[in-house]
C-alpha positions as CSV (number, residue, x, y, z in Angstrom):
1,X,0.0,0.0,0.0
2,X,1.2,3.4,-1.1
3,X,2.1,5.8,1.7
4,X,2.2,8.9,0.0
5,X,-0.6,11.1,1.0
6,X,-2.6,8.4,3.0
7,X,-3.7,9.4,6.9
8,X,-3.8,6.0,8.8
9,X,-3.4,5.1,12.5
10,X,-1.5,2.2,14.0
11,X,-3.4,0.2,16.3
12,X,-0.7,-1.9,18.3
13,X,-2.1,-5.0,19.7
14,X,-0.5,-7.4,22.0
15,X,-0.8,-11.0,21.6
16,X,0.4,-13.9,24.2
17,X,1.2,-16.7,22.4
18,X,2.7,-19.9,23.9
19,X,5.7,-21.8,22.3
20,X,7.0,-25.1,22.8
21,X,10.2,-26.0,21.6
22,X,11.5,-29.5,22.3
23,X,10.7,-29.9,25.9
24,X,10.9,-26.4,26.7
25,X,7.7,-24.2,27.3
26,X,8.0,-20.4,27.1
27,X,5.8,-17.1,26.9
28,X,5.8,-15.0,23.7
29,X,4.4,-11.4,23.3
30,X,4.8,-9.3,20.1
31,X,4.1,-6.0,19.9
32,X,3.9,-5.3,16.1
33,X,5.4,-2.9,13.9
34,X,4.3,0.9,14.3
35,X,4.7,4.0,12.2
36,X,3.7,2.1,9.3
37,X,6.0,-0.2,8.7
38,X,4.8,-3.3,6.7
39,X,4.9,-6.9,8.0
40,X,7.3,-8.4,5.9
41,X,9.5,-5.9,6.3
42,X,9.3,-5.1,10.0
43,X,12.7,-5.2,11.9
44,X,12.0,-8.0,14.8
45,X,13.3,-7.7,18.4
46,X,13.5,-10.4,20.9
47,X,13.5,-10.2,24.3
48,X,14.7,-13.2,26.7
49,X,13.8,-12.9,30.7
50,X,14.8,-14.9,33.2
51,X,11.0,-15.3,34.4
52,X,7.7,-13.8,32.9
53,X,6.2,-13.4,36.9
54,X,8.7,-11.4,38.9
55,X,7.7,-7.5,38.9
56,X,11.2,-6.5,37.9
57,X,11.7,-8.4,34.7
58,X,7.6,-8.0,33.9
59,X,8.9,-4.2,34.1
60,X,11.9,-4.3,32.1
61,X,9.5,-6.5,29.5
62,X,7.3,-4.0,29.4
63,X,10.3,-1.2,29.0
64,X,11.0,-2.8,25.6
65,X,7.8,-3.4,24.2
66,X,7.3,0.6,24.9
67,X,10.7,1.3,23.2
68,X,9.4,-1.4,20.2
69,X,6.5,0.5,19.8
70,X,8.3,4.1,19.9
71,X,10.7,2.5,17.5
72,X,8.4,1.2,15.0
73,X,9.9,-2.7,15.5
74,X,8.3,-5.9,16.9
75,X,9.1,-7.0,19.9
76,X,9.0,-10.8,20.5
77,X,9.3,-11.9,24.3
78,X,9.9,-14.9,25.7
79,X,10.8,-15.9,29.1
80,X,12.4,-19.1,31.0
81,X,9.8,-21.2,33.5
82,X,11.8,-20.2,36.7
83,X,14.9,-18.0,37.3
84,X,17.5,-20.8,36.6
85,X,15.7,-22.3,33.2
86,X,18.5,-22.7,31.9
87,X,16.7,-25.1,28.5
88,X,14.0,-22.5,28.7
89,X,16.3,-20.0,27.5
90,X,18.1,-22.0,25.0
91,X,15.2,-22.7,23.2
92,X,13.8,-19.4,23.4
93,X,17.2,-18.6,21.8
94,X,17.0,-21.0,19.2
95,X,12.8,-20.1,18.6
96,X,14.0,-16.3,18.3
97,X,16.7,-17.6,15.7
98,X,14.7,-19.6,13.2
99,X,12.2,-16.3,13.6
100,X,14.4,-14.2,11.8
101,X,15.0,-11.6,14.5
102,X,18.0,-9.1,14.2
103,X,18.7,-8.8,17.8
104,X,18.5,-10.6,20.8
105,X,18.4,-9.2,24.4
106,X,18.7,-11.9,27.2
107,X,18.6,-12.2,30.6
108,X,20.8,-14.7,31.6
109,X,19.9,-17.1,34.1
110,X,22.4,-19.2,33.8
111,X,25.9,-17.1,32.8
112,X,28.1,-20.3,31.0
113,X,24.8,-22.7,29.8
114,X,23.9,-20.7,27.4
115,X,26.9,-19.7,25.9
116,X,26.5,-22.4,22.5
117,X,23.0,-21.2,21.4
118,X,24.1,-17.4,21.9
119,X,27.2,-18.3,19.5
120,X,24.8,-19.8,17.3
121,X,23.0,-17.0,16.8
122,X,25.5,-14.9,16.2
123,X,27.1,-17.4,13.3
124,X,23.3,-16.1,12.1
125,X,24.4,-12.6,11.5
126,X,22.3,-11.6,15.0
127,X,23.5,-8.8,17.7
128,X,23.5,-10.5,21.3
129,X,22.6,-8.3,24.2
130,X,23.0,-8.7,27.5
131,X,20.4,-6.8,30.1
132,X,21.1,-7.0,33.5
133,X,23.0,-9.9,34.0
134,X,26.7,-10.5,32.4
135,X,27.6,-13.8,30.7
136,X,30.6,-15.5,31.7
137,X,33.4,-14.7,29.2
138,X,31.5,-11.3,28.7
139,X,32.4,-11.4,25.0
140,X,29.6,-14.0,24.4
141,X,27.6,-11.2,23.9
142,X,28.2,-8.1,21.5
143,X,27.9,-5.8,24.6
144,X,25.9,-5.5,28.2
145,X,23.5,-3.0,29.6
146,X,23.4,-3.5,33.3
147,X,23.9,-2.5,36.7
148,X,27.5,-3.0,38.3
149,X,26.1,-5.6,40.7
150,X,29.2,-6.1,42.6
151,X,28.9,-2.3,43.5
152,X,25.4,-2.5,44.4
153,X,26.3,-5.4,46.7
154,X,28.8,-3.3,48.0
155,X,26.5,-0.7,49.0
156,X,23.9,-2.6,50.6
157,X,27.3,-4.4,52.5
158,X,28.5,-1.3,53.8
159,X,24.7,0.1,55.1
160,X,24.1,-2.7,57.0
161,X,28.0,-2.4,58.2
162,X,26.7,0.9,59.2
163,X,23.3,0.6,60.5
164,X,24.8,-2.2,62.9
165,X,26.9,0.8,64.8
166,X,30.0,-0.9,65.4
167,X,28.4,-4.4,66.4
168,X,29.7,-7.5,65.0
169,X,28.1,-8.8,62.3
170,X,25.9,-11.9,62.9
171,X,24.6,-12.3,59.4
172,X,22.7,-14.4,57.4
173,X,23.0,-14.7,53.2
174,X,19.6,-15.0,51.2
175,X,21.4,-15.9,47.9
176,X,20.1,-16.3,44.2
177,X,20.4,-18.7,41.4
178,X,23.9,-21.1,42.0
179,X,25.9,-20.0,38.5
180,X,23.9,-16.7,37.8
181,X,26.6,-13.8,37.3
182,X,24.0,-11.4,39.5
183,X,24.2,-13.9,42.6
184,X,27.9,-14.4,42.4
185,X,28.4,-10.6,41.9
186,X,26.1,-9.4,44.7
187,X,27.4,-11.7,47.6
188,X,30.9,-10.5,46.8
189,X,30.1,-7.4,46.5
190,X,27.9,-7.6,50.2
191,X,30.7,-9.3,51.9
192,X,33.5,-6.7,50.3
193,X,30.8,-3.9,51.5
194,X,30.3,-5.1,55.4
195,X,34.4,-6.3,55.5
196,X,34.4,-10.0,55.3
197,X,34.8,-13.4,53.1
198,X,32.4,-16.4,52.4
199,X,34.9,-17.9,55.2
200,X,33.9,-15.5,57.8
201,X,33.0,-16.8,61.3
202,X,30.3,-14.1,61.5
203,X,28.3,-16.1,58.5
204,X,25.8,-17.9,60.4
205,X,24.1,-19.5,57.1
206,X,23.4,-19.0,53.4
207,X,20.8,-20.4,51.1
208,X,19.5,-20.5,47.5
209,X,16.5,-18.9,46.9
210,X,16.4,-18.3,43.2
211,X,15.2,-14.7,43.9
212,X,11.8,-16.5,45.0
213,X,9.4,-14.6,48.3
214,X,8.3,-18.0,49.6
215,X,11.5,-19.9,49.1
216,X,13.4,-17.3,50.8
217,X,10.8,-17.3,53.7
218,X,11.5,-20.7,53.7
219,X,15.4,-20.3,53.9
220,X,15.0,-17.8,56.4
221,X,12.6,-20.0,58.7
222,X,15.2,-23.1,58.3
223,X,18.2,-20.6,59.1
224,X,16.4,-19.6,62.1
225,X,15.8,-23.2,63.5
226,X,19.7,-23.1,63.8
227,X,20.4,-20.1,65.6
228,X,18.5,-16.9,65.9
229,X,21.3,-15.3,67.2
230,X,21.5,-12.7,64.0
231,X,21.9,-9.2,63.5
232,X,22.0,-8.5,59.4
233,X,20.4,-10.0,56.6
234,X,22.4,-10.4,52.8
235,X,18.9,-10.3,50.6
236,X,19.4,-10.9,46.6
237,X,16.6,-9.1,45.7
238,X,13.4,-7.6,47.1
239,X,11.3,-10.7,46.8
240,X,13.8,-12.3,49.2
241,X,13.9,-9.1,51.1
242,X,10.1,-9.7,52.3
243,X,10.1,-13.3,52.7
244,X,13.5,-12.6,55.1
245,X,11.2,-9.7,56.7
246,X,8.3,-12.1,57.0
247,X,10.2,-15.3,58.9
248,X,11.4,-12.6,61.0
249,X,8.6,-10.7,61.9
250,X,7.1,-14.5,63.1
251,X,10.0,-14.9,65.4
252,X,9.6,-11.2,66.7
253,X,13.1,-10.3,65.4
254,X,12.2,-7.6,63.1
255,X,13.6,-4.8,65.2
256,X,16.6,-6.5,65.9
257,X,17.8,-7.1,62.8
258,X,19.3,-4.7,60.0
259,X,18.1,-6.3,56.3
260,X,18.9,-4.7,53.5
261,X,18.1,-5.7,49.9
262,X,19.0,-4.9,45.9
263,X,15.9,-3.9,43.1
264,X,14.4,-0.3,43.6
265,X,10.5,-1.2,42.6
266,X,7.9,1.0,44.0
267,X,6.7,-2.1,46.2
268,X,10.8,-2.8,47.4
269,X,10.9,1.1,48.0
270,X,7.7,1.3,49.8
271,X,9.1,-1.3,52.3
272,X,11.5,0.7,53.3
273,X,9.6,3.2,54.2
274,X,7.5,0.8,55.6
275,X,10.4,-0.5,57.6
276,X,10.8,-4.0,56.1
277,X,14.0,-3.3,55.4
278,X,16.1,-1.0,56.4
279,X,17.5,0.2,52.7
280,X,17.6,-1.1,49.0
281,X,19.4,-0.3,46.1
282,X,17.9,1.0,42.8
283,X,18.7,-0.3,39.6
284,X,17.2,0.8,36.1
285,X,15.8,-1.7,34.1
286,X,13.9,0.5,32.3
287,X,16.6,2.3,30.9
288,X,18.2,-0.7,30.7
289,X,15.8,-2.1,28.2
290,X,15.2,0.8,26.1
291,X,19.0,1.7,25.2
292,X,19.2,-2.5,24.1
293,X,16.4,-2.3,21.9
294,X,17.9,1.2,20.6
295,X,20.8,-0.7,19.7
296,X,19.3,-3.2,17.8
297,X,17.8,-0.7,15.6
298,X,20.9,0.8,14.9
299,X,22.3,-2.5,14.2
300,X,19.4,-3.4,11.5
301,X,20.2,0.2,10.1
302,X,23.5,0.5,10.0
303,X,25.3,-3.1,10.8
304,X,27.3,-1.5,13.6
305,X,27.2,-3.9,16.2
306,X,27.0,-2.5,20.3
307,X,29.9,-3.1,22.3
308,X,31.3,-3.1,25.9
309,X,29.6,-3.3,29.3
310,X,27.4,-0.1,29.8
311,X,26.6,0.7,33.6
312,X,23.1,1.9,34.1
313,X,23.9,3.0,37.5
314,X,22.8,2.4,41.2
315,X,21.0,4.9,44.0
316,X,21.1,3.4,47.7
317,X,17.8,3.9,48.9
318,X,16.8,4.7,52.4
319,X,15.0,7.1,54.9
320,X,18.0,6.7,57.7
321,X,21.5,7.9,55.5
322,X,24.1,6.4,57.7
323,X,28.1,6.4,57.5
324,X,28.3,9.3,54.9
325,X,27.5,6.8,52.5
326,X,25.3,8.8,49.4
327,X,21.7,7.8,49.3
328,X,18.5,9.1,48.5
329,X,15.5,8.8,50.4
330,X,12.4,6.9,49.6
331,X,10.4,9.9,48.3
332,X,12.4,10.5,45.8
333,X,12.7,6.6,45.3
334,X,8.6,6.2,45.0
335,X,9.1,9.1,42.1
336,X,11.9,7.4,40.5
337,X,11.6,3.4,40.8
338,X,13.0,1.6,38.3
339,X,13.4,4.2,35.7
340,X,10.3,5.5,36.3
């Protein structure tokens, strides 16, 4: 259809569509091509997530399929079963592949299993970009848009350092995903932050949670039956960071015990003020996901592939600034969460 003098609106319209791939289920959403672009000709997008349910990659999901649309691409999402589906994501990989699309972004869940079917794809003349979470070697991917997670780590180590006052550190470690680049990144980072190893006496107990409320209310309720002799709490994420808040709150140890936590959401922010936890740390998935989807458009315009790791930064969050560490409070967090 001719363009040339023709008034038409673009209705976008978003369709869930379920994929099965071998033995491996995922979610797809497409949002489809806008400023008149025709359908054989539309530039496709995909998008990877570790899950399609946690609030922070259902926001950095719905980042992209707002850049898509601003763009004038279609954006094709698809998302592991659980953080950790490692097959998930390979054969959303391999699905994305055989649909022609000229860019990936991926989550990675698992930083090493998914290294073949991201080399694939670019043997397929595809751009691979990392959001949020680094693959390990880093050159798997063309180049990474995430938060330094070994400096937010650090910054939630060295509040709780400070909001303990001098005390020794009794803490407890509400991990992630065993072989996820975030976890690994984020404990260090904690224990570099508070001043001390994964040998540390002063570690009563850590646990897997794969960045899940209930199974880190779990943890936390097991970690308790051993000793509940604890004064700080490592949380991964804000998921973990209420189900820590929620075991202790049924042991009465809520104000005796300085938690702090990594994400930035409204609902993470909120709990701080609320007094869940005594900080957080922001990150910006939001800008995270517009700036890859940017890049894939320049890719499919120019063939200049992205490069490098690109820090989209870090605010500690908190209503009680302690140590002279920089932080902003959680009014300005509620206006700002996530990129908001």
């Amino acid at each position: 259809m001719s363009r040339s003098g023709i008034l038409f609106k673009v209705v976008a319209v978003a369709a869930a569509v379920v994929c099965t791939v071998g033995t491996a289920a995922c979610t797809a959403q497409r949002t489809p091509e806008a400023g008149g672009a025709g359908g054989g000709g539309a530039v496709k997008v995909g998008l990877i997530t570790k899950t399609d349910t946690n609030p922070y990659f259902v926001t950095l999901r719905d980042a992209a399929k707002a850049a898509a649309a601003k763009q004038g691409v279609e954006l094709i999402a698809l998302a592991g079963k659980f953080d950790g589906d490692n097959e998930g994501q390979v054969a959303a990989i391999e699905n994305l592949t055989q649909q022609g699309v000229k860019g990936i972004l991926i989550t990675p869940s698992n930083s090493t299993g998914i290294l073949g079917a991201l080399k694939q794809a670019k043997d397929r003349g595809i751009t691979v970009i990392a959001l949020d979470t680094e693959t390990d070697p880093k050159d798997a991917v063309d180049a990474t848009w995430a938060t330094d997670n070994t400096q937010a780590g650090e910054k939630q180590g060295a509040y709780v350092k400070a909001a303990l006052n001098g005390s020794a550190p009794k803490v407890i470690m509400l991990d992630g995903t065993p072989g996820s680049a975030v976890d690994e990144q984020r404990h260090s980072g904690f224990l570099r932050g508070i001043g001390l190893t994964d040998s540390s006496p002063e570690i009563l107990g850590k646990a897997p949670t794969q960045g899940d409320q209930n199974k880190a209310q779990q943890a936390m309720e097991n970690l308790l039956q051993r000793s509940t002799d604890v004064n700080a709490v490592y949380t991964l994420n804000e998921p973990n960071g209420r189900g820590a808040h929620a075991a202790l709150a049924a042991k009465g140890l809520t104000g005796k015990v300085v938690v702090g936590s990594i994400d930035g959401g409204c609902q993470g922010v909120q709990d701080v003020r609320d007094g869940k936890y005594a900080a957080t740390v922001m990150q910006f998935p939001k800008k995270m996901a517009e700036l890859g989807v940017n890049a894939v458009v320049e890719f499919a315009k120019t063939g200049t592939r992205p490069s490098g790791f690109h820090d989209t930064a870090s605010e500690l969050i908190t209503d009680k600034p302690l140590g002279g560490l920089p932080a902003k409070d959680t009014a300005w967090g509620l206006q700002n969460c996530w990129g908001s």
